[in-house]
Structure formats: C-alpha cells, structure tokens
Residue frames as qw, qx, qy, qz and C-alpha x, y, z in Angstrom:
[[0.363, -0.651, 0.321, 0.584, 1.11, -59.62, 20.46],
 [0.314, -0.178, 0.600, 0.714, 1.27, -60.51, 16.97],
 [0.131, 0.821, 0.502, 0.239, -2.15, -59.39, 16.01],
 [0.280, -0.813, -0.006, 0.510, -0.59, -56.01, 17.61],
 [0.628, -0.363, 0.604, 0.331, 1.87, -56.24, 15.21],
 [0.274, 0.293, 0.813, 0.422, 0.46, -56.96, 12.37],
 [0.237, 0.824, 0.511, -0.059, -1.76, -53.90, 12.72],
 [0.205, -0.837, 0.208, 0.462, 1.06, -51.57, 13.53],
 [0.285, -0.301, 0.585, 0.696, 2.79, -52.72, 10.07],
 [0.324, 0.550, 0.656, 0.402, -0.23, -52.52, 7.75],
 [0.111, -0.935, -0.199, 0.272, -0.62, -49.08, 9.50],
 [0.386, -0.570, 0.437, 0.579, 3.08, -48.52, 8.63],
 [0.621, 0.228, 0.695, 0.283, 2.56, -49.67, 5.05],
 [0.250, 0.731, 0.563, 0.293, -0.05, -48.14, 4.26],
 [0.092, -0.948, -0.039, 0.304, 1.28, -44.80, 5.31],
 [0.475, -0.290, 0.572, 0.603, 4.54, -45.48, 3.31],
 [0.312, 0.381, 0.788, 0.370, 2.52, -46.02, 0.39],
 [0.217, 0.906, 0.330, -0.155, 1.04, -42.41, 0.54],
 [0.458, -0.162, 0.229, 0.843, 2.90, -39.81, -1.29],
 [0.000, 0.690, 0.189, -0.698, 2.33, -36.34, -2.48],
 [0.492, 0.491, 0.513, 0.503, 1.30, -34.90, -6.39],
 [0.073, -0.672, 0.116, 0.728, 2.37, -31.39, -7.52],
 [0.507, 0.498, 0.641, 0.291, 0.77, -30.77, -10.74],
 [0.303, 0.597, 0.008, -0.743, 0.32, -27.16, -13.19],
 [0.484, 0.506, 0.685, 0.201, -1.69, -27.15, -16.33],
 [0.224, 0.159, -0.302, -0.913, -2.39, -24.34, -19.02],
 [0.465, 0.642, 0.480, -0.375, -6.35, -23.87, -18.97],
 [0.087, -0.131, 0.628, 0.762, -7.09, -23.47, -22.84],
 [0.269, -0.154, -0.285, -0.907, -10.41, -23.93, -23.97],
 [0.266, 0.223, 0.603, -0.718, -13.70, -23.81, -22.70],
 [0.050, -0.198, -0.919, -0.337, -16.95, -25.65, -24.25],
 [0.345, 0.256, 0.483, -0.764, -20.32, -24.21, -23.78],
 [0.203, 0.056, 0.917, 0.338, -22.37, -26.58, -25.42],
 [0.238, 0.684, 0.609, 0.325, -25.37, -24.02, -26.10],
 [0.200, 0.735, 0.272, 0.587, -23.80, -21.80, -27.02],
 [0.377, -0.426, -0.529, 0.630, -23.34, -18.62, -25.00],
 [0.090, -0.777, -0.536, 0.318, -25.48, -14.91, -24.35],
 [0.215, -0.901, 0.151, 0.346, -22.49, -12.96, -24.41],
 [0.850, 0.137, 0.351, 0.368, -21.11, -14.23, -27.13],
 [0.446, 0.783, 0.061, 0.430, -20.23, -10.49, -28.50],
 [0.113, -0.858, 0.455, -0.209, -17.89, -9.75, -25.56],
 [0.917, -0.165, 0.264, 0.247, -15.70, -13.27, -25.99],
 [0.159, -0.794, 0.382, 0.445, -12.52, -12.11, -27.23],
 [0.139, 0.444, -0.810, -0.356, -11.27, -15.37, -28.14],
 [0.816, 0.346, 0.416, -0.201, -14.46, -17.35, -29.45],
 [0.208, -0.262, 0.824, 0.457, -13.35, -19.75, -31.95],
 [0.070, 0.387, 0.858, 0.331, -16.97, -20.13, -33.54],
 [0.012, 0.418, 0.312, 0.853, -19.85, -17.62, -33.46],
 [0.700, -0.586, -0.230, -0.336, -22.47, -18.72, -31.22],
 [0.415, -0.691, 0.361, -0.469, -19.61, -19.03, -28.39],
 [0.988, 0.014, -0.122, -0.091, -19.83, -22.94, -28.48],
 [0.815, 0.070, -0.149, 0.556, -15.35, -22.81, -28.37],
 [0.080, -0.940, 0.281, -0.174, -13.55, -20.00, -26.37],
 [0.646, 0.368, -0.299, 0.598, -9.73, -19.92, -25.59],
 [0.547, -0.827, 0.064, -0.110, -9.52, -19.04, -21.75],
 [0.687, 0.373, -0.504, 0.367, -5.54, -18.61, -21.19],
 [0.497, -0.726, 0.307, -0.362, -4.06, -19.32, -17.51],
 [0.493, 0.088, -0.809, 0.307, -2.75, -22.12, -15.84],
 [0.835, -0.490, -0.041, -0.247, -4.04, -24.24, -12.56],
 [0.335, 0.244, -0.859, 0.299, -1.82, -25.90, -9.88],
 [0.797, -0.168, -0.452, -0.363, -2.43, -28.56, -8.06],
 [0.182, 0.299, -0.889, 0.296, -1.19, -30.68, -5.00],
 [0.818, 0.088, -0.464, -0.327, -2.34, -34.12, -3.94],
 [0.336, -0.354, 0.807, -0.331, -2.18, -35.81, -0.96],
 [0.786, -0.199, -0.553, -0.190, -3.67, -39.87, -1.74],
 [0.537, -0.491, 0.313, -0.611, -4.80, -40.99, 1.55],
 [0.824, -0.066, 0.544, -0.144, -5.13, -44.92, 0.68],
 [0.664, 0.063, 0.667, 0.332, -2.61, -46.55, -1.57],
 [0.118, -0.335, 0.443, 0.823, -2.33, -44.06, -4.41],
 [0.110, 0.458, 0.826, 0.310, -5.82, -44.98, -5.27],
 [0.196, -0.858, -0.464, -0.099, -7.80, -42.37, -3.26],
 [0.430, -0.045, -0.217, 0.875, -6.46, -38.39, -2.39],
 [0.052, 0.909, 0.327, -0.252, -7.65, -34.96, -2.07],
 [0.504, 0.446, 0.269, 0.689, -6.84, -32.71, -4.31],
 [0.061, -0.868, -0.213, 0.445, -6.59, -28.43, -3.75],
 [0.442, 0.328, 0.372, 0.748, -5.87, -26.64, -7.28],
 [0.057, 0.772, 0.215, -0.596, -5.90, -22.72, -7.79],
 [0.575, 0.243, 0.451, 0.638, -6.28, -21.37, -11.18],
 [0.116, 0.601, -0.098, -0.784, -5.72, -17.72, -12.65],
 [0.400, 0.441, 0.634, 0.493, -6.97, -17.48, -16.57],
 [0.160, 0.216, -0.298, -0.916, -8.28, -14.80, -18.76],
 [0.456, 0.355, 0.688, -0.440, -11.79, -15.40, -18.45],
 [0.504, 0.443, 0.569, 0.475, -14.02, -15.96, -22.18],
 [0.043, 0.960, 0.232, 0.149, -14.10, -11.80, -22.23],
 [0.737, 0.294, -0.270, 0.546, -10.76, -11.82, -21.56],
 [0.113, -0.773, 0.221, -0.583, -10.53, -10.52, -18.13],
 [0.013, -0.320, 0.768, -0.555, -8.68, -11.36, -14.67],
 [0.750, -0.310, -0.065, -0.581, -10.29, -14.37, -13.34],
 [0.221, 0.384, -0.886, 0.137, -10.00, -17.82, -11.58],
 [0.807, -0.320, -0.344, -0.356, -11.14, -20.82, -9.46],
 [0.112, -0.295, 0.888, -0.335, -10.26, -22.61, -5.87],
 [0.890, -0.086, -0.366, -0.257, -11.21, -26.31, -5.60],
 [0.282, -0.351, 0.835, -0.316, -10.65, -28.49, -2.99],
 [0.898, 0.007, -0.128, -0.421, -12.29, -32.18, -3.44],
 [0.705, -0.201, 0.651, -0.198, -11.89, -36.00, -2.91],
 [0.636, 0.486, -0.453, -0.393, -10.79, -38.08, -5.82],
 [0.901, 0.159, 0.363, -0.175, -10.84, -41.81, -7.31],
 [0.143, 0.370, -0.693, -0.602, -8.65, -43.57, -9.23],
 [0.821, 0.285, 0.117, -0.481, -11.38, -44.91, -11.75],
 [0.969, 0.240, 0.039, 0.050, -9.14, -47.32, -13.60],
 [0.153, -0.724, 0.609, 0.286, -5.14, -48.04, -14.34],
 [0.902, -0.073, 0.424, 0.038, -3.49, -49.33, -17.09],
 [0.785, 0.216, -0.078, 0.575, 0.14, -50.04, -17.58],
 [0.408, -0.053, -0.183, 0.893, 1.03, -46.30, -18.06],
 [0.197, -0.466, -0.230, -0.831, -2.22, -44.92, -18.29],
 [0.200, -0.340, -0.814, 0.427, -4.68, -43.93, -15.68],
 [0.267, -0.515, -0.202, -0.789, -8.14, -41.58, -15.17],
 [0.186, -0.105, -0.549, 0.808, -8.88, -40.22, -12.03],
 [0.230, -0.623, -0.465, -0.586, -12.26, -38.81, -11.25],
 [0.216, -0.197, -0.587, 0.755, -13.07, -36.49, -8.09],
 [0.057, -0.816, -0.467, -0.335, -15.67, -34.09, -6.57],
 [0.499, -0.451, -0.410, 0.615, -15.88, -30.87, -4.21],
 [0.146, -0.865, -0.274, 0.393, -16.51, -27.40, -3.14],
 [0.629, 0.248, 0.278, 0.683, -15.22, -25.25, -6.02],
 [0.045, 0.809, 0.015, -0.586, -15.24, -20.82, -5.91],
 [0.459, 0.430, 0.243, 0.738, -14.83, -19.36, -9.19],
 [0.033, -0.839, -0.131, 0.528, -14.51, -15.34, -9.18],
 [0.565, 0.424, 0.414, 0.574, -14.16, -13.10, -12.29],
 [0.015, 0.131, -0.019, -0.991, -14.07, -8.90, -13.03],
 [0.447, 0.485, 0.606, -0.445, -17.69, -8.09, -13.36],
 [0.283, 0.303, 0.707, 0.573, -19.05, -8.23, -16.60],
 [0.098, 0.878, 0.459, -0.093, -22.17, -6.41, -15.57],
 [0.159, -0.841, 0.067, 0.512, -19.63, -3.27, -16.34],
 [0.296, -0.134, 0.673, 0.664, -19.03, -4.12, -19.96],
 [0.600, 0.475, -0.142, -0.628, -20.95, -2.74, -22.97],
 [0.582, 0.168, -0.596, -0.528, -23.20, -4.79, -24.40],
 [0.025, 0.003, -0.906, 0.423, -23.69, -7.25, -21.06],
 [0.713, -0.334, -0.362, -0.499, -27.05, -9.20, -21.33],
 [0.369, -0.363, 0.708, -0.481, -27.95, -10.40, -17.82],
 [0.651, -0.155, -0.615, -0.417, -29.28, -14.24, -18.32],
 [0.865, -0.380, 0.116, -0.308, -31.07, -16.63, -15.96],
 [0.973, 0.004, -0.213, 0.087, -28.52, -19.41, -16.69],
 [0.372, 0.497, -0.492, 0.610, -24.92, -17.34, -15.10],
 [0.687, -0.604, -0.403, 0.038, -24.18, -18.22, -11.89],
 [0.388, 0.156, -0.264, 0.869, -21.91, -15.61, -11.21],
 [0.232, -0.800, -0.516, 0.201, -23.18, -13.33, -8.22],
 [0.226, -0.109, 0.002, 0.968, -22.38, -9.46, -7.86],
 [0.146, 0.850, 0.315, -0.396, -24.35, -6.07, -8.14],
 [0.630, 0.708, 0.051, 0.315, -23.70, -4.03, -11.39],
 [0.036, -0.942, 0.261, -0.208, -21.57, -1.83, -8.65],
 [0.835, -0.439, 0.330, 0.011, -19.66, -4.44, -7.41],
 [0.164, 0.691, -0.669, -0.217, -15.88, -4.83, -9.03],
 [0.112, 0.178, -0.953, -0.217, -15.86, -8.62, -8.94],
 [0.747, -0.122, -0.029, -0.653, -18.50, -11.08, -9.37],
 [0.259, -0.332, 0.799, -0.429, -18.37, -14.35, -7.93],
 [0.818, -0.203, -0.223, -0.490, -20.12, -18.35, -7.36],
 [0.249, -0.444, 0.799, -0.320, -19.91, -21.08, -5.37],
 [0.830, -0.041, -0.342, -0.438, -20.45, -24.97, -6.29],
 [0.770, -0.403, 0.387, -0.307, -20.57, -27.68, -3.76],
 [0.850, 0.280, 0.446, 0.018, -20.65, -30.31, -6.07],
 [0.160, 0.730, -0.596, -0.294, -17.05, -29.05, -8.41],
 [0.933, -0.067, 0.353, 0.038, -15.74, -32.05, -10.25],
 [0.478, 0.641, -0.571, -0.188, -13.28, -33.28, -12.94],
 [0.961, -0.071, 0.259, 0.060, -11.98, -36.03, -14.65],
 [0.253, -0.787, 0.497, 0.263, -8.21, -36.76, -15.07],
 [0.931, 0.345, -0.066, 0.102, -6.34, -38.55, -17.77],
 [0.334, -0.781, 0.523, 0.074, -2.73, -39.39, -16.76],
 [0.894, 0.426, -0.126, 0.067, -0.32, -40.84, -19.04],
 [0.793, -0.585, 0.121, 0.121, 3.02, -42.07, -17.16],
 [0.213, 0.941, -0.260, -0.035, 6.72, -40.83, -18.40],
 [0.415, 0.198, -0.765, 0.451, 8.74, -42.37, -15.63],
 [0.360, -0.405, -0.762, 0.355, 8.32, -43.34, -11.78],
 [0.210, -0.544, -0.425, 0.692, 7.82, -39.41, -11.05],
 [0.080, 0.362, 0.142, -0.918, 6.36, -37.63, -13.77],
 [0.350, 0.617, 0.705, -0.032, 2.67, -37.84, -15.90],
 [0.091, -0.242, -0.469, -0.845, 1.36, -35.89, -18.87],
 [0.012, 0.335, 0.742, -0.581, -1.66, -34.78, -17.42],
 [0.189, -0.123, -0.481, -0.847, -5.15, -33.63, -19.06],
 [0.125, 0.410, 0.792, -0.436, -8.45, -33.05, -16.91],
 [0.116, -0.361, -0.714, -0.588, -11.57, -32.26, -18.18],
 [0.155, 0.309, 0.593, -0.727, -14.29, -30.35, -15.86],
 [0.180, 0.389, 0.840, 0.334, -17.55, -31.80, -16.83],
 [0.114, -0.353, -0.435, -0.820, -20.70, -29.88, -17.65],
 [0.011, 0.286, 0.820, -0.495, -23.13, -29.03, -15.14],
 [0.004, -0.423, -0.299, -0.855, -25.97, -27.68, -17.19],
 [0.538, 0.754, 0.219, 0.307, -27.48, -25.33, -17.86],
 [0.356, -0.920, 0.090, 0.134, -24.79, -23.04, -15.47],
 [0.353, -0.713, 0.517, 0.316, -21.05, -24.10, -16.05],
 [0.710, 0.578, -0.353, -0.194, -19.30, -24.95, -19.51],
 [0.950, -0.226, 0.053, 0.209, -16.88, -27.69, -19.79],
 [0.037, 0.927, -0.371, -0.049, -13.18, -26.84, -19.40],
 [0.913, 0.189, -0.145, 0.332, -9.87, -28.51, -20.78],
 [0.204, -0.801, 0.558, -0.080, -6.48, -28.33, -19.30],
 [0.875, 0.227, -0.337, 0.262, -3.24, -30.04, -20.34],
 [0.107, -0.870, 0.399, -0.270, -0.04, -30.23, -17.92],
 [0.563, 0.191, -0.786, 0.167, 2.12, -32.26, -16.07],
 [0.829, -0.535, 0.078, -0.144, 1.79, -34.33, -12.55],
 [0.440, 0.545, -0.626, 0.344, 4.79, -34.69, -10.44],
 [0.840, -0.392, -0.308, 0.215, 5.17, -37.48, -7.70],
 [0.098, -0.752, 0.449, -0.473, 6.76, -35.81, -5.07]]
C-alpha cells in the first residue's frame, strides 16, 4: 500500500512540476560563414560577400517540459523576409535539454524535424543555381521548399521574474547547406 502510494505521488509531482512556455522572438540576422552565391540579390547584406544579412520576422514558440522543467518539446513557426527579401519561413518541432542553470541564467539545447519554405528565387534575375542550397522547387514552381530531420538550436535564457526570460537562440550551422540564425525575444511561463 505504501509503495502504491508513493508512486502515485511522485507521479503527481512530477506532473505538477510540468508547465507550459510561450515564447516570440524577432529573427534578425543570419550568418553564412562562406559567404553566399547570391550575394547580388540580398537586399539587406551587411558586408559584400553575404557573410551578414538582416532577415526581418519573428518566431513563436510553445513548450511543453515533460520532466521537471529540465526536458520539453518545443513547436516554433516563423515568418521573416528571407536574405532577398521575400515572404518566407520555418516549422520546427523538436526535443530539448536544459544543458546547464545558473541562478538566473540558463541554455537550453534541442533537436528535430524542421521545414523551411521561401518564394522561389529561381524567378529572380541574376539567380545562380549552386550545389550547396537545399531549397527544392522547379524554376516553374512559386515556392521552393526543404526539409531537415536533424533542425536544432541553442537557447540562452536570462530570468526577469518567476514568469518571464529574455530569450536569445542561436540555430547552429549545418555546413555546407544552412547558415546560422540569431533571434532575440522573450519566454513566458505559462
């Protein structure tokens, strides 16, 4: 009976102990650390060779943690203004980690299935097709499109009060195919 017991309140606990994160960020810039192809149809390159673009949008977020605010899944949609400044975005869905805490900081680190989709470039003057874009589509095709298994980011979270975080993630490089992207925003404990 009291081993009964005793499971049925760590069960209880530990479900207490989950709770729910509602985040949005402003996407901002975008790293492509050699450089990029298309560098004459980036609107807002900040350097020549492409190396810093300005990709405005914003991402939300919500967060279920599964075990003690340590582990959660994450599902984030973002809209932006792709580095050619056209209608684009990403869905992610993944599994995340907290990698360390302390005091008010913390960094978070996750993977998972990520879609990006964008307006086709292949319909812009001056579009060089390269080997290294993983964006599918036909030149006739209005959007173009990829899919990565293996999406990640890492999260810096810097604590306010009990229910809201500065928030700043980082999606890493995967070369030679995806650039690295910054976003700042808040995280809200729901």
């Amino acid at each position: 009976m009291f081993k009964l017991l005793f499971i049925i309140l760590t069960f209880f606990s530990a479900v207490v102990a989950q709770q729910f994160t509602a985040g949005i960020k402003l996407t901002g810039l975008s790293i492509h650390p050699r450089g990029a192809t298309n560098v004459s149809l980036m609107k807002y390159k900040l350097d020549d060779d492409g190396v810093f673009v300005f990709d405005p949008g914003t991402i939300l977020s919500f967060e279920k943690f599964l075990y003690r605010n340590i582990f959660s899944i994450k599902i984030a949609q973002g809209l932006y203004a792709d580095c050619a400044r056209q209608f684009a975005g990403m869905s992610h869905i993944g599994l995340r980690g907290r990698i360390f805490q302390i005091e008010k900081h913390s960094f978070n680190g996750g993977i998972g299935p990520t879609f990006f989709f964008r307006k086709n470039w292949q319909k812009l003057n001056g579009y060089v097709n390269d080997d290294y874009s993983i964006f599918k589509g036909s030149p006739e095709d209005n959007w173009q499109w990829a899919f990565l298994w293996y999406g990640g980011e890492f999260e810096y979270n810097y604590k306010i009060n009990d229910f809201i975080e500065l928030s700043m993630s980082i999606v890493p490089y995967i070369p030679p195919y995806v650039p690295i992207i910054m976003s700042f925003g808040l995280r809200m404990l729901i």
